[in-house]
Structures are given as structure tokens and as C-alpha cells.
C-alpha positions in Angstrom: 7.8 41.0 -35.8 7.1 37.9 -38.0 5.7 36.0 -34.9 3.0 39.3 -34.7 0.2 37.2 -36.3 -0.6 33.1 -36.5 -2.1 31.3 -38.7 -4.2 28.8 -37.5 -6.8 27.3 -40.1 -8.3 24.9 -38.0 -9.6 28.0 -35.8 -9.9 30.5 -38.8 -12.6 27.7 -40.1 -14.1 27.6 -36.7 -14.3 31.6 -36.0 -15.5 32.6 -39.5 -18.8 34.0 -39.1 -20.5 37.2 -40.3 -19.3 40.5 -38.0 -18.7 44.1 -38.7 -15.3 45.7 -39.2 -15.8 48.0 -36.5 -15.1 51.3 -38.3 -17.3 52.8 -35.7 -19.5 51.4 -32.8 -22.6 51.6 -32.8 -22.2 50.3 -36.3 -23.6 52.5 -39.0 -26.7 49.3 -38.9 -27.5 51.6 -35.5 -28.1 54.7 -37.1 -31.6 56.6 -37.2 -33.4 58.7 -38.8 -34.5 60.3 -35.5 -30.7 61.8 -35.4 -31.9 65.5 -37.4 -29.6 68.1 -38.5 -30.6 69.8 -35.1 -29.6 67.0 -33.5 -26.1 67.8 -35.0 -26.0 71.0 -34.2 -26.4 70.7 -30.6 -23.2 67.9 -30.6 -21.0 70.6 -33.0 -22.2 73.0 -29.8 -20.8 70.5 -27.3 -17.7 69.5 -29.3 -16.7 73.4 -30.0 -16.6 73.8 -26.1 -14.5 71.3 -25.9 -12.3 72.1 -28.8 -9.6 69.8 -30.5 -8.2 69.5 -33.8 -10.4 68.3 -36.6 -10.4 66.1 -39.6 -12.6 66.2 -42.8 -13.8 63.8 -44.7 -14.7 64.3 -48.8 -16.6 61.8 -51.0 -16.3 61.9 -54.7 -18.4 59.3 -55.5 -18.0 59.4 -59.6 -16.1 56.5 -61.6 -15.1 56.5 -64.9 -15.9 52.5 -65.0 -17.5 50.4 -62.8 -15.5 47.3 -60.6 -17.7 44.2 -60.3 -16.5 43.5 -56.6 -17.1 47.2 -55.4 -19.7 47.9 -52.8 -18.9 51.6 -52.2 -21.6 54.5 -53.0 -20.6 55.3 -56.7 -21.9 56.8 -60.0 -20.6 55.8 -62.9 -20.2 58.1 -65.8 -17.6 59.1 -68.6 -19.2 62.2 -68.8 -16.9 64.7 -66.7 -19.2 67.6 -66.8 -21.6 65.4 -64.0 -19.0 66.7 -61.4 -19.4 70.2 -61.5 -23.0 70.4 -60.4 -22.3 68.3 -57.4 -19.0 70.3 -56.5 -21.1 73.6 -56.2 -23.3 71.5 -53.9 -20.4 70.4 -52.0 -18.8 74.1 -51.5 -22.1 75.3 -50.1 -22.3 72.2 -47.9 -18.4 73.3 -46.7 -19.8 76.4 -45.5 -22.8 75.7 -44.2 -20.8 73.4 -41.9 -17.6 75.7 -41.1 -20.2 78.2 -39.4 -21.0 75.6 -37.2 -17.4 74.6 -36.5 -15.1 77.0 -34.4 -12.8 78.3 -36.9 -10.0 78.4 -34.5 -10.0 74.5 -34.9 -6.8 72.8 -36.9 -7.5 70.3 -39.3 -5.1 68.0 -38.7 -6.5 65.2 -40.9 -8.0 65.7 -44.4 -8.8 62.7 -46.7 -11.1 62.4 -50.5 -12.2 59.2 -50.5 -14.6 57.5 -53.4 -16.0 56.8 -56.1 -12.8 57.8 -57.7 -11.1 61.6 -56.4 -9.0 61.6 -59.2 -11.8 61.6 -61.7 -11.9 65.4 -61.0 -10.1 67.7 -63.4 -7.4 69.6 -62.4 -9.1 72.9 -62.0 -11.8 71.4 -59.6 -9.1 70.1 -57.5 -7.6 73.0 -56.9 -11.3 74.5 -56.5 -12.0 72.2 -53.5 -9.3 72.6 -51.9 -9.5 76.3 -52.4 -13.0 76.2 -50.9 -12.0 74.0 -48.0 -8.7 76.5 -47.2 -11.3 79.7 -47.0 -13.6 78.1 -44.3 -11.4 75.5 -42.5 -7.9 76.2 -40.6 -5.8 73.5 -42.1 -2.4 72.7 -41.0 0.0 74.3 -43.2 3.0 72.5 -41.4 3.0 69.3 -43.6 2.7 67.9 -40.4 -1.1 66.7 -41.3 -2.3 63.6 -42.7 -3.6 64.6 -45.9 -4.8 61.9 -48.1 -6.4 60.7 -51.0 -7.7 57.6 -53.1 -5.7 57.0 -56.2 -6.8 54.8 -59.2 -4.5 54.9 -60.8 -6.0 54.8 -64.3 -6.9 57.9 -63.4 -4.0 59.8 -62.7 -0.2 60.9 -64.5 2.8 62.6 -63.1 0.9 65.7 -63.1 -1.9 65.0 -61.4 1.0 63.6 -58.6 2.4 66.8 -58.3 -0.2 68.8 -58.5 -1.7 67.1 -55.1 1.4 67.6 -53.7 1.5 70.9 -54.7 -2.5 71.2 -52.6 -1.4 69.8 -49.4 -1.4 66.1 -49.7 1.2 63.8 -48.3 -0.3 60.2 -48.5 -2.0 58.3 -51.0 -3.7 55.4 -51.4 -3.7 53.1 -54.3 -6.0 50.8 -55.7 -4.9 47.7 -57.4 -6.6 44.4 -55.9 -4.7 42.2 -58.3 -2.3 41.9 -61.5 -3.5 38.5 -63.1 -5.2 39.5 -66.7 -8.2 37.0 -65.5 -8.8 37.7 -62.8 -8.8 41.8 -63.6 -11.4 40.9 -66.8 -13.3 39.3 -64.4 -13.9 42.0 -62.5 -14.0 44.4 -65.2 -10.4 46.4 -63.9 -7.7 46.4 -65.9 -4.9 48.0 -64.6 -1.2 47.1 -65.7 1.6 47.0 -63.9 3.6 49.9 -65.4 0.2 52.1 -65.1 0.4 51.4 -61.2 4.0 51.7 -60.5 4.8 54.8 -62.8 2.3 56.7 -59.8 4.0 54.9 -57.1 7.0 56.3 -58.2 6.2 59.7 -59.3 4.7 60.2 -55.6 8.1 58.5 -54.1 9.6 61.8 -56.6 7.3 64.5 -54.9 8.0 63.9 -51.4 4.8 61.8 -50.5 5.0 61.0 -46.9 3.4 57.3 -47.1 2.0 55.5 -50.1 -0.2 52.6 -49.5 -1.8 50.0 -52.1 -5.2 48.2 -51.8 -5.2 44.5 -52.8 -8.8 42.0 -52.5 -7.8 38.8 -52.3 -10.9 36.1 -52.9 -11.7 37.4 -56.4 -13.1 35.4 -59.2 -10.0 33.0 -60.9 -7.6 34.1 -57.8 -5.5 30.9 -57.1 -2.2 30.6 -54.5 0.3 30.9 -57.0 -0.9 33.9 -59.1 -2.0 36.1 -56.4 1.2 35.5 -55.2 3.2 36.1 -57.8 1.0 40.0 -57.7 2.1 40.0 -53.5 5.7 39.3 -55.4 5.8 42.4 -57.7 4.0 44.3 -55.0 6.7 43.7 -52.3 9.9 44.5 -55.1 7.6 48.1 -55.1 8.1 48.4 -51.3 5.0 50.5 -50.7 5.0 51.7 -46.9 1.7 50.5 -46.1 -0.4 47.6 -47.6 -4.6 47.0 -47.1 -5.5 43.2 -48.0 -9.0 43.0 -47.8 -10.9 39.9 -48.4 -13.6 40.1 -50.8 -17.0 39.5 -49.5 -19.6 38.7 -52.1 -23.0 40.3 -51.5 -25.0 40.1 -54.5 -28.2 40.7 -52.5 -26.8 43.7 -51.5 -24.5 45.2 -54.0 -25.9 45.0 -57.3 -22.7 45.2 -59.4 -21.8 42.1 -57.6 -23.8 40.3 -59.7 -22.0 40.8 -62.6 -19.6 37.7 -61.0 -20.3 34.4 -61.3 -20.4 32.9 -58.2 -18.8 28.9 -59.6 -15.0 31.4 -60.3 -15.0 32.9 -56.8 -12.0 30.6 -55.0 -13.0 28.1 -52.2 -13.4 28.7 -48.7 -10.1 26.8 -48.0 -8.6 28.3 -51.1 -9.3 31.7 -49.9 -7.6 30.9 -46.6 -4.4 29.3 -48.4 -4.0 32.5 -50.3 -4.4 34.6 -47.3 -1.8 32.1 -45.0 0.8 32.6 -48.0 0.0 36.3 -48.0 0.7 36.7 -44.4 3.6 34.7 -44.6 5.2 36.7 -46.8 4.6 40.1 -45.9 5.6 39.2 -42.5 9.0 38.0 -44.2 9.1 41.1 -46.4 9.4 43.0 -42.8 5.6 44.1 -42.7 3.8 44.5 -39.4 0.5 43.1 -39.1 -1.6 46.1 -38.0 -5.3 44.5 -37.8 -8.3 43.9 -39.9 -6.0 43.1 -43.1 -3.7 45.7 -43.0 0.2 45.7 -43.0 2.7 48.5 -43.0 6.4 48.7 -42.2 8.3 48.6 -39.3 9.3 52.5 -39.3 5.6 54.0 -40.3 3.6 56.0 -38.5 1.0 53.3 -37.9 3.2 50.9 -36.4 5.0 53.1 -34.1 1.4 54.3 -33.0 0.3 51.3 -31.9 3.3 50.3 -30.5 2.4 53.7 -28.3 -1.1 52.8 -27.7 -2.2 56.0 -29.7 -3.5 54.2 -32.5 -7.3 54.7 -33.3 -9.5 53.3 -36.0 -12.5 55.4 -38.0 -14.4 55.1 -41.2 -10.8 55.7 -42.9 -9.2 52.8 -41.1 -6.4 52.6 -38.9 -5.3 56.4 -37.8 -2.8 58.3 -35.4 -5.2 61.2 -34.9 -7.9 59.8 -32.5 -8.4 63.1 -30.6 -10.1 64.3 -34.4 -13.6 65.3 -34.6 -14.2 64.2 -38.2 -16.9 66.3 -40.4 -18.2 64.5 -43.6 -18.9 66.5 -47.0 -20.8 64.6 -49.8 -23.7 62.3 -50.3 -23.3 59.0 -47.7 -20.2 61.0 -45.8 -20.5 60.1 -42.6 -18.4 62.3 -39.4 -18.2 61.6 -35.5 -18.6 65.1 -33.3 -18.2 64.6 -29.9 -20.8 61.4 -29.0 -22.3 60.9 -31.9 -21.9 59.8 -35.7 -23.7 61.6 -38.3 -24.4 60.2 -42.0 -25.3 62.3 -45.2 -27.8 61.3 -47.3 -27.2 58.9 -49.9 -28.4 59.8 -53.5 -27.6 63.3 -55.3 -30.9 64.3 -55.6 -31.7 64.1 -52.0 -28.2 66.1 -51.6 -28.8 68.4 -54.2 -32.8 69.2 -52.7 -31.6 69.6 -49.0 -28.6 72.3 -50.0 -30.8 74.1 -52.3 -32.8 74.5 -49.6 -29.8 76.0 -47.1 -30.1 72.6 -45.3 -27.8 70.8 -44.1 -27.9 67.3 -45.8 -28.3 64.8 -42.3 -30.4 61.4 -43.9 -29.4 59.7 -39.5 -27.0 59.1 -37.1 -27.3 57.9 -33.7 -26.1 59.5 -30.1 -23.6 57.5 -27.9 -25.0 56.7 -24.3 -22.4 55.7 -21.3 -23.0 51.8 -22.3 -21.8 52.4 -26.0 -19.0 54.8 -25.1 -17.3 52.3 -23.0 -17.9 49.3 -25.1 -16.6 51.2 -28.4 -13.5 52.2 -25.8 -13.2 48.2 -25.3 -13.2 47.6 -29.3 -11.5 50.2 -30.0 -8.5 49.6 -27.4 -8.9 45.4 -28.8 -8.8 46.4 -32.7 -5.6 49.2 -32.8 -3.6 47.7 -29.1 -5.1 43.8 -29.2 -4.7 44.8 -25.7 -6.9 45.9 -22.6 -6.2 47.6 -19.6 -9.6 46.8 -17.6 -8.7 49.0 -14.3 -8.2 52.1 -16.8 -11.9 51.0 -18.3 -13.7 50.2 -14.6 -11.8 54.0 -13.4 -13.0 55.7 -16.6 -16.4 54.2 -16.4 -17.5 53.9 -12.9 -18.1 49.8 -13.4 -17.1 46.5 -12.3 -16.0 44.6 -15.4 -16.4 41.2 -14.4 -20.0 41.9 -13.3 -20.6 44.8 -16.4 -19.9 42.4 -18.8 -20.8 39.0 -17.0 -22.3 37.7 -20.0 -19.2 37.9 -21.9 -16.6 36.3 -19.6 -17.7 32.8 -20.9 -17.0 33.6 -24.4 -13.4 35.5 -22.9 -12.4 32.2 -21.3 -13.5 29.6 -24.4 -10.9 32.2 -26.4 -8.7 31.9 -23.8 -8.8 28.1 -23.9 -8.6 28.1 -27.8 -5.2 30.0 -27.4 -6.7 33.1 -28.8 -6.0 35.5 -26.1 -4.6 35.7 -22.4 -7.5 37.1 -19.8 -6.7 37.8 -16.6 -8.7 39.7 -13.6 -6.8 43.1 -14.8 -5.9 42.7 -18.6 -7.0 41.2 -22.1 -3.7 40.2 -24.0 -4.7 39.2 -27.5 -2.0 36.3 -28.3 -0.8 35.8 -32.2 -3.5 33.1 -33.2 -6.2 35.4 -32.3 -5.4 38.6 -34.2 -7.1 37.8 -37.3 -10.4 37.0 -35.4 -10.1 40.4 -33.5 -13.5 40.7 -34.4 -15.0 37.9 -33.1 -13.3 38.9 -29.5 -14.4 42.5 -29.8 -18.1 41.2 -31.1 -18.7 39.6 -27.6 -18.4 43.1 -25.9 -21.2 44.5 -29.0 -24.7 44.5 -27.6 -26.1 45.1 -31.4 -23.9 42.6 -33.2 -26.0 39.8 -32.6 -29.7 41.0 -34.6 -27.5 42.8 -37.1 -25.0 40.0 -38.3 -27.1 39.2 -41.4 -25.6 42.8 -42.7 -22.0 41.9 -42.4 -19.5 40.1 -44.4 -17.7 37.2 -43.2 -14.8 37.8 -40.6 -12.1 36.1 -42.7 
């Protein structure tokens, strides 16, 4: 699989504009506040005809410390106690949703996200989940994909176990990088033997798949030293590997501004340390998903897309597309049936709406025809870099060529740059075009274009 990706700088430098990372489409830019908790309502309706297996989401937005590169919804506080108030929020939010929800429904996929999970104590873990078990169906086959952000900073042998012992069986840790400099920088320091003892204890309870997180285009990051971090990283053997490249929004993301924009690497230095990445996970034996994520030959992700069953959600990559996903927590967002649904974003809005036996909507937005079939398109692009256009003019009722006239221009200049094959019946995206799979899916986006001033940088 080494020839699965190409590097080729002289089109990296020519692709790299601003574009979203497709997590959804419509973009999360095209929600609305018109979108009510009614207007929920009436799509959990729709979806519980329909039926289907479900996945939830969590977010637990408190951290201990604050990371200068992080643009997540977080609240930073040593103070443990801030956690309880906002679980008894989140237990009433559980059931206010689950009598929505048909109960016969299997939740197949389950994941706490941050902020930082692991800042709860032990005894509130086991209190969520509790609460979560009463109103939900999970699967109790270990046949799920239950998972959970680790920092771990934040977690010991016990606290592995103990998550084993609750259900989960993949975790996902964060590291971004091992250089002392770079880690003071951004105000995370993490050593080595912190992050592997976790790796390891989870290898000891029977996790299914362990991942780590890793940001290249930090402040100090050079060639040689984030490389020697991909190095001890690789000797670790983690099934699954996320490389994100750090986008810096200080306009945006306040604690951004904490770095100083003269130590943040070069444009061409940024794309030297992600060729030498590539080139040697790819020699390590790592597949190339998409959108900066790796994992080995044998995982479930891999063999999924191999399938064409791989999907892609506000999580990532995923094997469970047929989900309905609910969202608990302040800025959660979910997908029922056609639409996308986002909470609202600070905990005293949260905390007002459930006092108030509401459920906490802030927007969301309702999928016409049009965006179905174009977020089918992206989709099918991002997780296959493939498209079967008969199985998209059948399940739609259109004639591509004329549908998407306006985009077969763009199609054939990629075609002539060598980044994909298009032919009257198929889209093949060829090696040198798989890390700009977003510029070829943002030609088939009818919103990407007013909205790009909101996105980071494709590479």
C-alpha cells in the first residue's frame, strides 16, 4: 500500500487553499437558528419509523490545563467539583432525549469526546455510563465501537481498566509531539513514559484499537525532530494514527494567541515534515485513510474502505454509517435522519434550557434532495476516493454531467493535473490527489465558496 498516497509539492503549493474537513455537509457554517427543538422532534419521529442502530455522542468539555494550539469548546479548571453540576445536567438531557428515541434501538457506537473525558473522577464515570445504560440499549456484545479521548496526563492503569471494565474498546490518545520545545511552546508537556505506560496498560486490558493524535506545524517543529517523535511513535505500533496539521486561527481561537506567530514552521517546512511523515508511515505499513489519518493494514478502517462501507462524521472516519448519532453536552452536535442538530454552546445557556425541561437545540439545518446527494458525492470521494456516478444519477433521479455542469471544468483541470481519472461513469481519485480530496470534493459544495473565510487551510 506504500504507493496509496503521492506527494507532490509542486501541486500541494498549488491546491492549498482554505476548505472544510467535511465532517458533515452542509457544514456546521450552514446551520440555523430556525432549526428549533420541534424541529428535532419531528426528524427523531421520522428516523424512529425508519429504525436503525444508533450512536451517541458525549462532550466533556473540562481541562485540567489549557493547550495553546487547541480550538475545541473547553473550560479550563483544576477545580474537579465544576463537573458535577454539569453531569446532573447531562443525565436529565439523556433522558429527555431517550423518550424521544425508540428504545428498541441498539447503540452500536458510543464515544466521550472533549475538553478532556478523563478529567472525570472515577465514580462519575461509572455514573454516566450508568445513566446512559438505564435509557439507551447499548450493545453488550463488545461488538460496539465504544470510544473515548485519552490525555494521557490524565489517566493511570486504573482508570484503563476501569473503562474497560464500562464498555469501552478503543481509545484515542493525544500527544501532538515529544520535543521539550516544542511541548513548552504550546504549554503540553507530556513525556514519553506518561504516554506509553497508557498505551500499554490498554494493549493489557484487551482494547480493541488504540489510536494517537499528533499536530504537526507547531511552533519550533523542524524535519528532524518531529521525526524523531513519528520514530518512537512507530516502535509503539499504535493501530491507528490521526496527523493533523495545525491551523493557526488567532482571530478565531483565542488561546491561539498565546503562540507567536515568527516559531510556527514555514509553509514549505510544514510540507517537508508532512512528505517525511507520509513516507514513513507508509514504510511502517500504514494505510493512508484520508484527511491525515493512517491505520494499519488489518484495522477495521482499512478493511472498510476497502469494502466501500466506510463513512465519515463529526468523529472522523467510521464503519457504522447506517448510525443515527444523538449528541449530549454543550456544542454536541448529532445527525437524525436529514438533518444535523447542534447544542448550545456555553453552560449557562445549557444549564437554563434543562432547568427548564428543554431540550438544549442553539440550530441545525434540514437536508433537501440537492444536499443529500452532494454530501453522498463527498462522502463517497472522502472514505472510497471513488465515485460510481450511475449508482448517484439512479439514486437521485439526475443527469450528472448536466446536474453538476458547472463542476466538470474543475473535474477535467484535476484530471489534467494527474489528480484523479474522470470518465462519463466513474471518478477514480489517483495517488497525487488524495491529500487534496478536499479541494475535489469542494467543487461539488454549493456553500463552500461564501464560507471559505471559516476554514483552515487544506494542507
Amino acid at each position: 500500500m506504500t504507493d496509496a498516497i503521492e506527494f507532490n509539492a509542486e501541486l500541494i503549493r498549488r491546491y492549498d487553499k482554505a476548505g472544510p474537513r467535511y465532517t458533515s455537509y452542509p457544514t456546521a457554517v450552514e446551520f440555523h437558528h430556525g432549526f428549533t427543538a420541534d424541529t428535532y422532534a419531528q426528524h427523531i419521529a421520522l428516523s424512529n419509523q425508519r429504525g436503525g442502530p444508533l450512536s451517541l455522542y458525549f462532550h466533556v468539555p473540562f481541562c485540567d490545563t489549557v493547550c495553546f494550539y487547541c480550538a475545541c469548546n473547553k473550560i479550563i479548571t483544576k477545580n474537579r467539583q465544576h463537573a458535577q453540576p454539569y453531569l446532573e445536567n447531562l443525565y436529565e438531557e439523556i433522558r429527555m432525549q431517550a423518550e424521544l428515541f425508540d428504545t428498541n434501538r441498539v447503540v452500536e457506537q458510543l464515544h466521550w469526546g472533549g475538553g478532556t473525558p478523563t478529567f472525570l473522577t472515577h465514580q462519575q464515570m461509572r455514573e454516566l455510563m450508568a445513566h446512559t445504560r438505564k435509557y439507551f440499549t447499548l450493545a453488550d456484545d463488545d461488538k460496539g465501537e465504544f470510544s473515548i479521548e485519552i490525555d494521557p496526563r490524565e489517566a493511570d492503569d486504573a482508570t484503563i481498566k476501569l473503562l474497560r471494565e464500562l464498555g469501552f474498546n478503543r481509545i484515542s490518545l493525544g500527544l501532538q509531539d515529544f520535543n521539550p520545545k516544542v511541548q513548552k511552546a504550546v504549554n503540553r508537556i507530556q513525556t514519553e513514559q506518561q504516554t506509553f505506560s497508557i498505551l500499554d496498560a490498554a494493549r493489557r486490558e484487551g482494547f480493541r484499537s488504540i489510536s494517537l493524535d499528533l499536530i504537526y506545524g507547531l511552533p519550533h517543529q523542524t524535519v528532524e525532530s518531529f521525526s524523531d517523535t513519528l520514530d518512537k511513535v512507530i516502535a509503539a505500533s499504535p493501530d491507528r494514527l490521526s496527523v493533523f496539521n495545525y491551523a493557526h486561527m488567532p482571530d478565531l481561537f483565542k488561546t491561539q494567541r498565546q503562540i507567536a506567530t515568527a516559531d510556527i514552521p514555514l509553509p514549505q517546512v510544514k510540507l517537508q515534515i508532512l512528505h517525511r511523515t507520509i513516507d514513513k508511515l507508509t514504510a511502517a505499513g500504514y494505510v493512508y485513510i484520508g484527511m491525515d489519518h493512517f491505520a494499519k493494514p488489518d484495522d477495521e478502517l482499512t478493511l472498510a474502505q476497502q469494502n466501500k462501507q466506510l463513512y465519515r462524521n463529526f468523529q472522523g472516519y467510521s464503519t457504522r454509517a447506517e448510525c443515527d448519532l444523538i449528541g449530549f453536552g454543550v456544542t454536541s452536535i448529532g445527525k437524525v435522519g436529514d438533518a444535523y442538530v447542534q447544542n448550545v454552546k456555553t453552560l449557562p445557556e445549557y444549564d437554563e434550557a434543562i432547568k427548564a425541561g428543554k431540550l438544549p437545540v442553539l440550530r441545525g439545518v434540514e437536508l433537501d434532495e440537492d444536499d443529500k446527494c452532494r454530501r453522498d458525492i463527498i462522502t463517497r470521494l472522502i472514505c472510497d476516493f471513488a465515485l460510481d456516478i450511475p449508482a448517484i444519477e439512479k439514486a437521485y433521479q439526475i443527469n450528472f454531467s448536466d446536474y453538476f455542469a458547472d463542476a466538470i471544468a474543475d473535474l477535467e483541470q484535476f484530471a489534467q493535473d494527474g489528480l484523479l481519472q474522470y470518465k462519463w461513469d466513474s471518478i477514480e481519485v489517483l495517488p497525487a490527489g488524495r491529500l487534496l480530496i478536499r479541494n475535489i470534493c469542494m467543487v461539488f459544495d454549493k456553500y463552500s465558496q461564501q464560507a471559505r473565510q471559516r476554514f483552515s487551510k487544506v494542507i
